[in-house]
KEVO-519143 format. One record per residue (C-alpha): chain; x, y, z. Coordinates in nm, 2 decimals. Example, Ala and Ser with C-alpha at 12.3 -4.5 7.8 and 13.67 -1.06 7.14 Angstrom:
REM residues 2
  mol       X       Y       Z
    A    1.23   -0.45    0.78
    A    1.37   -0.11    0.71
//
This chain:
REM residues 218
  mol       X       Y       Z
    A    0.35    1.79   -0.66
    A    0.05    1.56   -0.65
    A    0.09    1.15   -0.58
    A   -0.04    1.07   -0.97
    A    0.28    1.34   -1.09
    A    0.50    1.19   -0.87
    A    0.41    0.89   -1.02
    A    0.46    1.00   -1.36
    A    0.82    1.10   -1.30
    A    0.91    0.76   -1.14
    A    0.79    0.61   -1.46
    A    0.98    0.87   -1.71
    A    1.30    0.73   -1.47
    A    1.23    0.39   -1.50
    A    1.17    0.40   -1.92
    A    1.48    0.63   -1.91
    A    1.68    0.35   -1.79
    A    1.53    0.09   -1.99
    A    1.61    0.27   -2.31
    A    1.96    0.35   -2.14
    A    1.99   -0.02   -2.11
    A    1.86   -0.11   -2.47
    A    2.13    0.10   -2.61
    A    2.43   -0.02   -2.44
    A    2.31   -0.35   -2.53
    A    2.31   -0.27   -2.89
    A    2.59   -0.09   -2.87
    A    2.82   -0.29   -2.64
    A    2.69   -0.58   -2.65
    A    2.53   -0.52   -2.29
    A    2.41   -0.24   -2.06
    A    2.65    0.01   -1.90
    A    2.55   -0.04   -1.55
    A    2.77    0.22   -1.40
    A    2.63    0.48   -1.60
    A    2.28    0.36   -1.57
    A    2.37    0.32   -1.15
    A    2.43    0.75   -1.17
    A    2.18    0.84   -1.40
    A    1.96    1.13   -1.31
    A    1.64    0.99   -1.34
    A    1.73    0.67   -1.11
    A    1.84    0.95   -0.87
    A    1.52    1.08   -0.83
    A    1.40    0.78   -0.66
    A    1.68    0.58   -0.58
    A    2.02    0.70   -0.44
    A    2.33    0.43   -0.50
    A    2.65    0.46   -0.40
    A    2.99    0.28   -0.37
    A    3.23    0.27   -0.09
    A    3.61    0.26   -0.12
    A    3.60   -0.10   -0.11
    A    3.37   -0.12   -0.46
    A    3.04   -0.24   -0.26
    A    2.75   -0.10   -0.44
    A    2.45    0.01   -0.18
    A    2.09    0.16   -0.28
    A    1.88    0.34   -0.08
    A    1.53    0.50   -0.14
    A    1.56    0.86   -0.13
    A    1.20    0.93    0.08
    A    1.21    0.69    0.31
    A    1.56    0.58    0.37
    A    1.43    0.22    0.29
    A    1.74   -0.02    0.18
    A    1.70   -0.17   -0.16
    A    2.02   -0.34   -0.23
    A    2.38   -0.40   -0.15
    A    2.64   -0.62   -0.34
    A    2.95   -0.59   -0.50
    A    2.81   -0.61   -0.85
    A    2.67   -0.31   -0.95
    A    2.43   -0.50   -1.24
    A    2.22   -0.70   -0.88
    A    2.22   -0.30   -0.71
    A    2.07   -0.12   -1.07
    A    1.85   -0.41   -1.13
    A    1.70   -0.46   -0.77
    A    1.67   -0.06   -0.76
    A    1.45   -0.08   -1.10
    A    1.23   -0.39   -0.93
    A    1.19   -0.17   -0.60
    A    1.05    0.11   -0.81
    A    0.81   -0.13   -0.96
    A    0.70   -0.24   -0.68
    A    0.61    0.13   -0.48
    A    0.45    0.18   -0.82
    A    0.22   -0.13   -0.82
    A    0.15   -0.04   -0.46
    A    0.04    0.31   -0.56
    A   -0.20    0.17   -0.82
    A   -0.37   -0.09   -0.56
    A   -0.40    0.18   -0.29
    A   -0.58    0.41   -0.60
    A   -0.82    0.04   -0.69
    A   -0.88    0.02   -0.32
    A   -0.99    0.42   -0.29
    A   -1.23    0.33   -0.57
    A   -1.38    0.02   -0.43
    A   -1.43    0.21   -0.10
    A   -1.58    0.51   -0.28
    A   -1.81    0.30   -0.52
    A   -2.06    0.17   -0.27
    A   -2.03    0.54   -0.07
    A   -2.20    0.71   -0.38
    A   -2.47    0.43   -0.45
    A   -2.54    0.49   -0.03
    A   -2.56    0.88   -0.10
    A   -2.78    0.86   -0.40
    A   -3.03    0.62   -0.23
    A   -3.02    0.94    0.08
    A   -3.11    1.18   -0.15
    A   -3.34    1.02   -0.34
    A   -3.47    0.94    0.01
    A   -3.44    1.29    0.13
    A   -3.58    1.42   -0.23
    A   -3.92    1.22   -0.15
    A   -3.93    1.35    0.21
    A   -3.90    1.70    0.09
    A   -4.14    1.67   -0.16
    A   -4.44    1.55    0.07
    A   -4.33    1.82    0.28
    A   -4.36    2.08    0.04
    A   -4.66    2.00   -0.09
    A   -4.83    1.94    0.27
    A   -4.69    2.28    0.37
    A   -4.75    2.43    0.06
    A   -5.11    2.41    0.10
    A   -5.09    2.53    0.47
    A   -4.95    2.84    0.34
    A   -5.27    2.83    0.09
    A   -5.52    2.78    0.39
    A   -5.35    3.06    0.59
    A   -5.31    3.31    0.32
    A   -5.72    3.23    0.27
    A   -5.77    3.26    0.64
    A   -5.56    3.61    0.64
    A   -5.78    3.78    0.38
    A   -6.12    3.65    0.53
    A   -5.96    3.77    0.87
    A   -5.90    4.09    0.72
    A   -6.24    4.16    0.59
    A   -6.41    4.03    0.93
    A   -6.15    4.30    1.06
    A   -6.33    4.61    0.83
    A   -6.67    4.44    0.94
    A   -6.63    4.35    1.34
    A   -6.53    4.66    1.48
    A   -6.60    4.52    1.85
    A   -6.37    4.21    1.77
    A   -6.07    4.42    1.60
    A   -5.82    4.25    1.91
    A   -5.90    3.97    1.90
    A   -5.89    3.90    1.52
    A   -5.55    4.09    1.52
    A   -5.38    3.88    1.78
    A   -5.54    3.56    1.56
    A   -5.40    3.74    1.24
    A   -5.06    3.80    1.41
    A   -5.04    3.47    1.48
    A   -5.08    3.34    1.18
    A   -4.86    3.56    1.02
    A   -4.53    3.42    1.27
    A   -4.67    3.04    1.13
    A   -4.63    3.13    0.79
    A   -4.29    3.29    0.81
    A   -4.21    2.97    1.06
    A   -4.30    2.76    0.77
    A   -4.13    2.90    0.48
    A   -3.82    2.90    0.68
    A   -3.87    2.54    0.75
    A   -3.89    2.49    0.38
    A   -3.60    2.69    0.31
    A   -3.39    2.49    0.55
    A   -3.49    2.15    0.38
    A   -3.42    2.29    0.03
    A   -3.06    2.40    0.17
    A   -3.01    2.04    0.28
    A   -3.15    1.88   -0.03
    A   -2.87    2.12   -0.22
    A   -2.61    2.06    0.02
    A   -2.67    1.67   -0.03
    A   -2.65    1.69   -0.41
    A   -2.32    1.89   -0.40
    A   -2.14    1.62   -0.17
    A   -2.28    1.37   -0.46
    A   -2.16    1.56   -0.73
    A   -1.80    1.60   -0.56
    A   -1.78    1.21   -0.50
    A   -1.81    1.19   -0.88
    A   -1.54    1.39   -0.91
    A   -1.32    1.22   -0.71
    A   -1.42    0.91   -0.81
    A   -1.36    1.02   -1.16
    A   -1.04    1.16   -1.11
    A   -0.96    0.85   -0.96
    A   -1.03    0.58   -1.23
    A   -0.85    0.83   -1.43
    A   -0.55    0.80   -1.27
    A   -0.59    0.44   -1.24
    A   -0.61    0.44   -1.62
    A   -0.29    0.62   -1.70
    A   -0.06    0.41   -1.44
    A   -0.21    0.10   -1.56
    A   -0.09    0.19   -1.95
    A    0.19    0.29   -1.81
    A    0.28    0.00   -1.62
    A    0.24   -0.21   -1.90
    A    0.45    0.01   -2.12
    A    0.71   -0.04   -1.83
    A    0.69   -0.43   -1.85
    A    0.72   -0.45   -2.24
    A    1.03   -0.21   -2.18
    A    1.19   -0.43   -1.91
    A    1.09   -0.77   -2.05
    A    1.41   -0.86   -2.16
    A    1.66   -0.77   -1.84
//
């Protein structure tokens, strides 16, 4: 289960007991703490139990964190649903904070590759027109070759030559390209995340306020 589900079901338990809570009131004039103290959903998050003696303790279930003991089991439900508030208003800075460390990481990659881009470009153009000369150079070798029967060695050995360049160059150019791409997919992927992110900033933040208009009154 992923952090922003996990965080979904913490807030379907928390609304569960609210409207738990609602009801009782309207019905019996106030909440049935008991019942909302062994409800499933709180269980989820928060285990609470009571000893022979009628103390009332609450434990986190994940981390074994204390939330609450007392002999009123109204202070152990109600501290519970606080201490679920708070984890979630922690999960939602540590989400802000991934965005505001991720932010200024994109606007540094874009300004690399826009960098890089530039680079690439001057070098494909300069090489580019290497290739040209050399291609020109081959074919004038070539006929010099058919006419320069005394100088066929040494004009192969040149032509030879010049034939390892060009295949050094386009593999130079190749390289850069593969960088350039590999740049642009690491961009692309921050977006995603960063997307993602602000998403799931979105949804706890409506969700948090729901929470709060649901609580208001306990």
């Amino acid at each position: 289960m992923t952090r922003i589900a996990k965080l979904l079901v913490v807030f379907v338990t928390v609304a569960s007991l609210s409207f738990a809570a609602f009801a009782g009131a309207l019905r019996f004039g106030g909440p049935n703490w008991n019942e909302l103290a062994n409800h499933d959903g709180l269980k989820k998050a928060v285990a609470i139990t009571r000893s022979d003696t009628g103390q009332y303790a609450a434990v986190m279930r994940v981390s074994g964190d204390p939330v609450a003991s007392s002999m009123n089991v109204a202070e152990v439900v109600t501290k519970s649903q606080a201490k679920v508030l708070s984890d979630l208003r922690n999960e939602l800075q540590d989400i802000s904070n991934q965005i505001n460390t991720l932010t200024p990481q994109q606007s540094s990659l874009k300004e690399l590759i826009a960098a890089d881009r530039t680079g690439l470009e001057k070098h494909a153009a300069a090489w580019s027109a290497q290739l040209q000369n050399l291609a020109e150079r081959i074919a004038t070798l070539s006929d010099e070759l058919a006419a320069k029967g005394s100088e066929v060695k040494l004009l192969q050995d040149e032509l030879i030559e010049l034939r390892y360049e060009v295949l050094r160059l386009r593999n130079q150019l190749e390289l850069l390209r593969d960088d350039l791409f590999a740049a642009e997919q690491q961009e692309k992927a921050l977006q995603n995340e960063l997307r993602r992110l602000q998403e799931d900033r979105l949804r706890l933040e409506r969700r948090q306020e729901q929470l709060h208009q649901q609580l208001g009154s306990y």
